[in-house]
C-alpha positions in Angstrom: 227.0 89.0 90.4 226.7 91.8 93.2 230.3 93.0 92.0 229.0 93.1 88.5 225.8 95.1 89.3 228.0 97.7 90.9 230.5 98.4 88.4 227.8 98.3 85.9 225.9 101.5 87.6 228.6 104.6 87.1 228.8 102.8 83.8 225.0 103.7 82.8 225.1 107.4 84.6 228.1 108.5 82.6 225.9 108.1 79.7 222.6 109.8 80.9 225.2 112.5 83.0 225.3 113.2 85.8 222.3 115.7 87.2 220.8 115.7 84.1 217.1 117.2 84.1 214.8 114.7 82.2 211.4 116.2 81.5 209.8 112.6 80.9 210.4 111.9 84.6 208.8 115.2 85.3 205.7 113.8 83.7 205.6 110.9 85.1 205.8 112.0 88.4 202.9 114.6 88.1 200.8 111.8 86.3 201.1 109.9 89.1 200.1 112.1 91.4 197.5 112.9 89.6 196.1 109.8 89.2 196.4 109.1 92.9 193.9 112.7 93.6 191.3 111.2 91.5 191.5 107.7 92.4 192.2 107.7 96.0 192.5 111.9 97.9 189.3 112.7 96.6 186.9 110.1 97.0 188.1 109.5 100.3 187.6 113.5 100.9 184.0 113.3 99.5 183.0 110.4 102.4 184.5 112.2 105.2 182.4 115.0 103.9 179.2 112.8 103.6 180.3 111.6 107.3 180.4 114.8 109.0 177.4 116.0 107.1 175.6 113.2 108.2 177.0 113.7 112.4 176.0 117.4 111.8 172.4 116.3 111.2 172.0 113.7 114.2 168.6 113.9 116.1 167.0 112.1 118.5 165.4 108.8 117.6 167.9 108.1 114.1 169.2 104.7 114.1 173.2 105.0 114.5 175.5 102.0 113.9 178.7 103.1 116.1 182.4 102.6 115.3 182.4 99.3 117.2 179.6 98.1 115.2 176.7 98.4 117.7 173.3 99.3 116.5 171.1 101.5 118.3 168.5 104.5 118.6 170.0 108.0 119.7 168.4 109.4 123.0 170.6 112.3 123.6 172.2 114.6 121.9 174.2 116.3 125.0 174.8 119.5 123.0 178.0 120.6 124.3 179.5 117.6 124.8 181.6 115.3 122.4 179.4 112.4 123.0 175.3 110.9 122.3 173.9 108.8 124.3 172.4 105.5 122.4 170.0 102.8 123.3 171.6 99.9 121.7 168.6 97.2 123.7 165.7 98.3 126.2 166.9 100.1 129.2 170.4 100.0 127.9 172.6 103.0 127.2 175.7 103.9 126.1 178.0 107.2 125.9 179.8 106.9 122.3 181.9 109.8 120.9 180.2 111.3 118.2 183.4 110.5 115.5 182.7 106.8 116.0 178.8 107.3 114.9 178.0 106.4 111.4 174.6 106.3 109.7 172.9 102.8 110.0 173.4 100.3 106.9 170.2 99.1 106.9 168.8 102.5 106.1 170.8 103.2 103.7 170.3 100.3 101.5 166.5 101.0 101.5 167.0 104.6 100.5 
């Protein structure tokens, strides 16, 4: 079967030939990627945008759910510094880098 498959392959390129330019590839190739931008690039894009929007606008007192999936209340800000400083229970706080601080999901369900 193998052996068949292999002599059955110059057999189909001598009829296309060899380095031929087929314009219907072409096409296909830059509908693909197309389709790929608007279905998965810029979406994706768009939320990191939200994201960072959202870090930018961090104050004191927003509730935070972090990459690890803690809930809690910022305290500090530590301007300057890559990290805030959350109260995730009473008298409890935690150092988390700001990239792993997302907005809380509770809040924005009610919005």
């Amino acid at each position: 079967m193998m052996i068949q498959l292999l002599q059955a392959a110059p057999a189909a390129a001598e009829g296309k030939g060899m380095g031929g330019f087929d314009p219907t590839m072409i096409i296909m190739l830059v509908a693909l990627f197309a389709i790929m931008y608007f279905f998965m690039i810029r979406p994706q894009q768009k939320k990191q945008k939200e994201i960072q929007k959202f870090r930018n606008s961090l104050t004191v007192g927003t509730r935070v759910v972090t990459g690890g999936g803690l809930y809690g209340t910022i305290k500090e800000l530590n301007e300057g510094e890559p990290y805030v400083t959350i109260e995730i229970s009473k008298g409890v706080t935690i150092h988390v880098d700001r990239n792993y601080v997302f907005a809380d999901v509770a809040q924005t369900v009610q919005k």
